[in-house]
C-alpha positions as CSV (number, residue, x, y, z in Angstrom):
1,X,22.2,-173.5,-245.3
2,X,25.4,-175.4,-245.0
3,X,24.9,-177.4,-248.4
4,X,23.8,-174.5,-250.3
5,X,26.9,-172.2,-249.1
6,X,29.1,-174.8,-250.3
7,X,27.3,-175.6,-253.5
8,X,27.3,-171.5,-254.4
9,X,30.8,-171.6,-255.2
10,X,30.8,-174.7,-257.5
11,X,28.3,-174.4,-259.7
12,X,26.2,-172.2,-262.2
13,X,24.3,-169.0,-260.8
14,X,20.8,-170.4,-262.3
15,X,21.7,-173.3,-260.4
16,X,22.0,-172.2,-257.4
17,X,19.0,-169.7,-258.0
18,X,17.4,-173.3,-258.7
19,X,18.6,-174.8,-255.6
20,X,18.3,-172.1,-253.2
21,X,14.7,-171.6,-254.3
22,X,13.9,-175.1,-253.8
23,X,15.4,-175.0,-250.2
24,X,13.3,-171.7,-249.1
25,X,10.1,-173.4,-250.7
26,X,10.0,-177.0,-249.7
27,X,12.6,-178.4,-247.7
28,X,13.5,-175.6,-244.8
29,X,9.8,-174.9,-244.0
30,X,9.4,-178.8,-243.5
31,X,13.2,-180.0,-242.7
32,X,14.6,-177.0,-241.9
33,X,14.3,-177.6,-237.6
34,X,15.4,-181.6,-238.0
35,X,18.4,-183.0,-237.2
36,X,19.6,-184.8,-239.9
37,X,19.7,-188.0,-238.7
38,X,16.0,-187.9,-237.7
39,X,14.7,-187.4,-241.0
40,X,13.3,-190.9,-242.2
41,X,12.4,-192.2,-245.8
42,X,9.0,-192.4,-244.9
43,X,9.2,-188.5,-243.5
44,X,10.2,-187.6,-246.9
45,X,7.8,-189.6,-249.1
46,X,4.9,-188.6,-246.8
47,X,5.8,-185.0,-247.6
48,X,6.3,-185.6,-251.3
49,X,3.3,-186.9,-251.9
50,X,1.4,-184.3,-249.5
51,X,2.9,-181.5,-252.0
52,X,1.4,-183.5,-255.0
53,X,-2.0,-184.5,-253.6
54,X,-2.8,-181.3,-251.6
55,X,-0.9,-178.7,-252.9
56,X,-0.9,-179.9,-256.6
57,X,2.8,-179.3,-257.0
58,X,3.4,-180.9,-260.1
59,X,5.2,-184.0,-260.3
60,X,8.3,-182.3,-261.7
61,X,9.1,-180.0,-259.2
62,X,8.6,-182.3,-256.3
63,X,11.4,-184.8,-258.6
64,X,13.4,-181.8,-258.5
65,X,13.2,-181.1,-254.7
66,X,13.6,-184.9,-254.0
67,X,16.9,-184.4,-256.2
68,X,18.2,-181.7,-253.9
69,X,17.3,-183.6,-250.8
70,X,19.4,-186.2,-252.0
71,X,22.4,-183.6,-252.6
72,X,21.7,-182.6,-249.3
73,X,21.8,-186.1,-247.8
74,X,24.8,-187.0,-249.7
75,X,27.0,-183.9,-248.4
76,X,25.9,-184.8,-244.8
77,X,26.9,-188.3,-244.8
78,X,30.3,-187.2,-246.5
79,X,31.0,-184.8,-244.1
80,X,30.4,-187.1,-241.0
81,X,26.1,-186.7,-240.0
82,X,24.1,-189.8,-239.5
83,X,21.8,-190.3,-241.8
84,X,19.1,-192.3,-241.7
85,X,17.0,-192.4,-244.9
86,X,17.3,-193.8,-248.4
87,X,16.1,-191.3,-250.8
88,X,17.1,-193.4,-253.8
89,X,13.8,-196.0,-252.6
90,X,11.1,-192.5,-253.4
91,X,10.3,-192.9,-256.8
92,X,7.8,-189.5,-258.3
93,X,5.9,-190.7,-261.6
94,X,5.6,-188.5,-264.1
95,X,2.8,-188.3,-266.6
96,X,4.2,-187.9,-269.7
97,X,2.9,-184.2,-271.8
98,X,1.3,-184.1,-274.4
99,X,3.1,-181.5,-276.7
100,X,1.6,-180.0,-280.4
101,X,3.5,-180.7,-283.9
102,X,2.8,-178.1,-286.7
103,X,0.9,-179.9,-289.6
104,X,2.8,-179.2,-293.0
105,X,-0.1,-176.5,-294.1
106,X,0.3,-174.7,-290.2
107,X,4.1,-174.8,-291.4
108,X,3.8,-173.0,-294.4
109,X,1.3,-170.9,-293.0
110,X,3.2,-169.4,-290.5
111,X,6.0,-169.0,-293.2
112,X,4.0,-167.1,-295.1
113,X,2.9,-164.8,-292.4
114,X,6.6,-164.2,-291.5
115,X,7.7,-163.6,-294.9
116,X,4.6,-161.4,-295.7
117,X,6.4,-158.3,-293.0
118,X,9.3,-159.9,-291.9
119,X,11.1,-158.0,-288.9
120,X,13.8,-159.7,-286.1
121,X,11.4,-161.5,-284.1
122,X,9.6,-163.2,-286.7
123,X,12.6,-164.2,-288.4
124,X,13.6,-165.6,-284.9
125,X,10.4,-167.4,-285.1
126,X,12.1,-168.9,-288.6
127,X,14.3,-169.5,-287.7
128,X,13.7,-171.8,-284.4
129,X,11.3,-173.5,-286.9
130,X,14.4,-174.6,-289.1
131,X,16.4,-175.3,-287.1
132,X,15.6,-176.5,-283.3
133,X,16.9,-173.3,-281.1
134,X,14.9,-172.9,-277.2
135,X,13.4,-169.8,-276.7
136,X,16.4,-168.7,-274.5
137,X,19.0,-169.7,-276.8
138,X,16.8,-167.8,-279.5
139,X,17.0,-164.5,-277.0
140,X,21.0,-164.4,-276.5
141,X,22.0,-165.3,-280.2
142,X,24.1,-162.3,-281.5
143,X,25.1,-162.1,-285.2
144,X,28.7,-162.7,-284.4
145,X,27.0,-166.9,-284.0
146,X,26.0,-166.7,-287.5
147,X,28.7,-167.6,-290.0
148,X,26.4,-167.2,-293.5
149,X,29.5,-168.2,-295.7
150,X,29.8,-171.2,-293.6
151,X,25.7,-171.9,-293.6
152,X,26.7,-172.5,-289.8
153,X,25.1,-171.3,-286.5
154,X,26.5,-171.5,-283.0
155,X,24.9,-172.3,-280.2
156,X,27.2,-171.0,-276.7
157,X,24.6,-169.2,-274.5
158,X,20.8,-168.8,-273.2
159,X,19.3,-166.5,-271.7
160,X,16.8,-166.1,-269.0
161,X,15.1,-164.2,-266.2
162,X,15.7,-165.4,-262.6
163,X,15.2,-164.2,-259.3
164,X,17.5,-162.0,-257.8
165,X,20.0,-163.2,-255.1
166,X,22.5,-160.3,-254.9
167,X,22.3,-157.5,-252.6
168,X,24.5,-155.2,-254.9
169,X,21.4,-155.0,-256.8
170,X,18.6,-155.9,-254.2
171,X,15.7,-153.4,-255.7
172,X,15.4,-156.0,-258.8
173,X,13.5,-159.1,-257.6
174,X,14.4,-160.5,-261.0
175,X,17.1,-160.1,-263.2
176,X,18.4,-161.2,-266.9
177,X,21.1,-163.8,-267.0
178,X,23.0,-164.8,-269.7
179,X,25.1,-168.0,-269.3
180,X,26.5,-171.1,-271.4
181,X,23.2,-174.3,-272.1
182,X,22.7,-175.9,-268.9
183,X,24.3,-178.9,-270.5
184,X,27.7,-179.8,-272.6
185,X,25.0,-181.3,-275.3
186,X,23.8,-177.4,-275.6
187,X,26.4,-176.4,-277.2
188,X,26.6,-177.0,-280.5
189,X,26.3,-176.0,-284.0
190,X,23.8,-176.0,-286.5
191,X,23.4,-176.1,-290.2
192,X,21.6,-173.4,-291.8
193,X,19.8,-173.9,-295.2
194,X,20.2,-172.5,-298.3
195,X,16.6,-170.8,-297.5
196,X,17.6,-169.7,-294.2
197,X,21.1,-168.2,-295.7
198,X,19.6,-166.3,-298.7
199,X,17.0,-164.7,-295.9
200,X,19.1,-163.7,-293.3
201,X,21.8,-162.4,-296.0
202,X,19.3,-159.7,-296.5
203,X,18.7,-158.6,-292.6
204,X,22.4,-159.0,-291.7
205,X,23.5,-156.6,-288.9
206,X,26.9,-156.0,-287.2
207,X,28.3,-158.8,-285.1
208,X,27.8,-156.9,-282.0
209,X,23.8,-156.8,-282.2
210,X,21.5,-159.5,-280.5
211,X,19.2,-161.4,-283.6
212,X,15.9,-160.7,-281.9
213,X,16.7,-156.8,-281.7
214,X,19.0,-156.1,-284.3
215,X,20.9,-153.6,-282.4
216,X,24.0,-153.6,-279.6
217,X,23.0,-153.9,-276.0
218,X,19.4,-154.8,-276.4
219,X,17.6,-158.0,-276.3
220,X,14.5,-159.6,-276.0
221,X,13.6,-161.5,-273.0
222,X,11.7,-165.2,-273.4
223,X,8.9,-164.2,-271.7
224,X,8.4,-161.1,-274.0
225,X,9.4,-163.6,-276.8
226,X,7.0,-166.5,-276.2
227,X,4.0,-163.9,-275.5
228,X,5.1,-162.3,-279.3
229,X,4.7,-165.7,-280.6
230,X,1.5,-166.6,-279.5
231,X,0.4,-163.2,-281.1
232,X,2.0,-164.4,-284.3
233,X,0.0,-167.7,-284.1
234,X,-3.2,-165.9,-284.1
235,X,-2.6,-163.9,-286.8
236,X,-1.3,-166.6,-289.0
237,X,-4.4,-168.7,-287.9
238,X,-2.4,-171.2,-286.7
239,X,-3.1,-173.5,-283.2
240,X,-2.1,-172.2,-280.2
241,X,0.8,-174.0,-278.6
242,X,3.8,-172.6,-276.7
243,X,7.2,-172.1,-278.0
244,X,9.0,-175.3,-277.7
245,X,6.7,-176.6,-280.3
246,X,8.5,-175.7,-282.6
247,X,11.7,-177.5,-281.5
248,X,8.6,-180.3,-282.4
C-alpha cells in the first residue's frame, strides 16, 4: 500500500490502474500479512508457479506480477527494509503466440468489402491495414492527426477502457481513458499513401471529430471496435483473427 501510494503520483493513470490491480489480485492476498524481510525467493517462485499450474494464469500476467514484486522489493530495500529474496533468479517462460497474416487475396478481399459501403469504421479498418495503427490508437485518432496535403498521420494518443479508481465518479466501475502510447516509440508519424489520401479526401470532417465517429465528442471504444471487426470479417469471408492482425 506504501509502494503503490508513492508510485500514484509518478506515473501514468493506466499504470497505476495496472499496478494497483495486480496488488489487489496476487500479491496482497498472498504477501499482503508478511514482513518484508520474511518473504524468500523460493516463497515467491512457489507461488508463481501455483498461479500458472492451478489457476492457469497465463504466463504473462504472472511476468507482470513478478515485475511489480520486484518494484516493490526495490522501494523497500531503498527505503531501509531487509530484504531477503532475489527476484531477478525467477525466470516465467513464455510460449511464444501464434498470430494470423492476411493472405494477399483475404487483403483485397476485405478491401473490397470496405470499399463496396464504406462508412468511419471500415475506413478505420483501412486504414490500420495500411498503415500499422493498435486498435486504441485507431479509437482516439481525430482528424486534426491527419495532415492529407502532407500524406502524414500522427500518432499522440490511445485510448482505452479501465477500471475505475476514483471516488468522484465511484458508480462507473469502468471508465474511458485517453492518454499518450505507453511508450516514447508510440509516438510517431506515419506515411499515408497516395490510395489512402485520395480516400480519406472524400470523408474528410472537421478537425475536432474522432475518425471512427466522424463527429465531435464521440468515439468508439476498442472493445466495440474489435467486436465491429470481427463482424466485418464474416461478411467479407475472410478468417477470423482479432484486431492486431492486421498490424501483421
Amino acid at each position: 500500500a506504501e509502494w503503490l501510494s508513492t508510485v500514484r503520483v509518478n506515473c501514468k493513470k493506466s499504470t497505476f490502474v495496472k499496478y494497483e490491480n495486480v496488488c489487489r489480485k496476487y500479491i496482497l492476498p498472498k504477501f499482503g500479512r508478511y514482513n518484508v524481510g520474511s518473504v524468500t525467493t523460493s516463497d515467491v517462485e512457489e507461488y508463481l508457479l501455483r498461479l500458472i499450474s492451478e489457476t492457469k494464469l497465463a504466463p504473462k500476467s504472472v511476468r507482470d506480477m513478478l515485475s511489480v514484486m520486484k518494484l516493490i522489493m526495490a522501494y523497500a530495500d531503498k527505503h531501509g527494509g531487509i530484504v531477503n529474496c532475489n527476484l531477478s533468479a525467477i525466470t516465467i517462460k513464455c510460449e511464444s503466440t501464434d498470430f494470423y497474416v492476411f493472405t494477399k487475396e483475404e487483403q483485397q478481399r476485405l478491401v473490397e468489402y470496405i470499399m463496396n459501403a464504406p462508412d468511419p469504421r471500415k475506413l478505420g479498418i483501412l486504414l490500420c491495414l495500411y498503415t500499422g495503427l493498435r486498435v486504441g490508437e485507431l479509437c482516439a485518432l481525430m482528424w486534426s492527426d491527419i495532415a492529407l496535403d502532407n500524406k502524414l498521420l500522427s500518432v499522440t494518443k490511445t485510448m482505452q477502457r479501465m477500471r475505475n479508481i476514483e471516488s468522484a465518479e465511484a458508480g462507473k466501475k469502468t471508465i474511458i481513458s485517453i492518454t499518450s502510447p505507453k511508450s516514447k516509440a508510440g509516438i510517431r508519424t506515419v506515411p499515408l499513401t497516395d490510395f489512402l489520401v485520395d480516400i480519406l479526401k472524400k470523408y474528410k470532417q472537421t478537425d475536432d471529430a474522432y475518425f471512427l465517429s466522424g463527429v465531435s465528442g464521440i468515439w468508439v471504444e476498442p472493445r466495440n471496435m474489435q467486436n465491429f471487426f470481427a463482424v466485418c470479417l464474416k461478411e467479407a469471408g475472410v478468417t477470423k483473427c482479432n484486431f492486431h492482425s492486421l498490424r501483421h
